[in-house]
N, C-alpha and C positions, 0 to 999 in steps of 0.2 A: 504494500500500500504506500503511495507516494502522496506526501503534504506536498502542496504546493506554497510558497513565499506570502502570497494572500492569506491563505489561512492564519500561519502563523502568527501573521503581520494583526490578523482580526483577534486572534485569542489572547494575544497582549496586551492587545488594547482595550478590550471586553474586562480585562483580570485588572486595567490598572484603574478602568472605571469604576471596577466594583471594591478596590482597595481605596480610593481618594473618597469612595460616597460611606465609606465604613468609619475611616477616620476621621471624617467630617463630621459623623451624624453621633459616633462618638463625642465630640471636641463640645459638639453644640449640645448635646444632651448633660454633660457633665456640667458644663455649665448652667442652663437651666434648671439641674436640681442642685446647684448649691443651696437654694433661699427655699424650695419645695420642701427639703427635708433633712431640716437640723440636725436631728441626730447625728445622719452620717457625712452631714457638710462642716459640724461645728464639734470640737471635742472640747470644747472649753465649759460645758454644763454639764451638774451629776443630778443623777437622782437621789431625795433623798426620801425614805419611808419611813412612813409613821408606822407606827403601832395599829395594830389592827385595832380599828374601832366600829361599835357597836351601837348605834342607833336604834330610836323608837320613831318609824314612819308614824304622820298625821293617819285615824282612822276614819273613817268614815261610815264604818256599820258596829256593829256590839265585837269583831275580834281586831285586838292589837298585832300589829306585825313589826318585825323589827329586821334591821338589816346589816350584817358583819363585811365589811368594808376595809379591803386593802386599795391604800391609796399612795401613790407615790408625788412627790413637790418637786418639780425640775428648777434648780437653780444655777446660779452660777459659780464655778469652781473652789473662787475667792468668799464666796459668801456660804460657803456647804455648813463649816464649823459654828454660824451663828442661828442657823436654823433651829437646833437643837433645844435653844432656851427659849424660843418661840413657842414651840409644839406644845404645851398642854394649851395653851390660848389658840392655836390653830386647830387643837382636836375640840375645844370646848363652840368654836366656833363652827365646826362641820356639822356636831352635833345637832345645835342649835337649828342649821341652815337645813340639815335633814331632816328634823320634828316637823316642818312646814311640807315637806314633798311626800305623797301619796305611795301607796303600794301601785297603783296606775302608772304614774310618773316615774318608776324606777321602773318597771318591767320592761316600759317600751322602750327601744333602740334609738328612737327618733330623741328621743327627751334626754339622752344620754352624754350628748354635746351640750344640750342648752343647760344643762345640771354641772357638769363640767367649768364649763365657763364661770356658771353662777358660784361656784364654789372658788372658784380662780379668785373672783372680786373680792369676795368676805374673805379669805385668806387674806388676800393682801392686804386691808384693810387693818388686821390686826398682828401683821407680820414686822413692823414698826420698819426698818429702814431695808430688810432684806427686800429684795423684790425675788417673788415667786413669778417663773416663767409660765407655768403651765403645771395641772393636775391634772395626772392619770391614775386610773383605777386600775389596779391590778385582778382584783374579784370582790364580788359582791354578791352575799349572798342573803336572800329575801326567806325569811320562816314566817 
């Protein structure tokens, strides 16, 4: 079987098109998730974990439910060690912010962000100078 010069001439250039559109779409992709997703663009923030706490959800019929909550506090590196003297005023506040939120409200997925968030703000409010990035729920479990 004989190649002819054409060929070769086209399989080179097909392979260098498809190496310049790889490292392109690389170069461009790394870049756009740098701000997408901190985690793995920023090592400069730790997680820091409370203490599994325990809540009594608001009822709304004759039985009480309650909810055991691991929650993680994303800070900044520099600030991980003053977190610590925060936390029982950040557990006393979760608390607090969770007596208000339903067995409803915690089941659904949708209401898991806007819980989230809401919980971001009262933290921070009584975090005094730390700033809390972000709160994630590690599990939570509704009895």
């Amino acid at each position: 079987m004989r190649i002819n010069r054409k060929s070769i001439l086209l399989i080179a250039v097909l392979y260098l098109a498809f190496l310049a559109l790889t490292v392109s779409v690389s170069y461009f992709w790394d870049r756009a998730t740098k701000g997408s997703f901190p985690a793995f663009a920023d090592r400069s923030t730790s997680l820091y974990m409370l203490p599994p706490v325990t809540v009594n959800l608001a009822s709304r019929g004759s039985k009480a439910h309650t909810a055991r909550m691991s929650i993680g506090l994303e800070v900044k590196n520099d600030q991980l060690p003053r977190v610590e003297g925060y936390a029982p005023r950040i557990i006393d506040r979760i608390q607090t912010t969770m007596g208000r939120v339903s067995l409803d409200e915690v089941r659904d997925r949708k209401n898991l962000l806007w819980l989230s968030r809401t919980l971001l703000w009262e933290v921070n409010q009584v975090s005094g100078p730390v700033k809390i990035l972000d709160v994630l729920f590690r599990e939570i479990v509704v009895t």
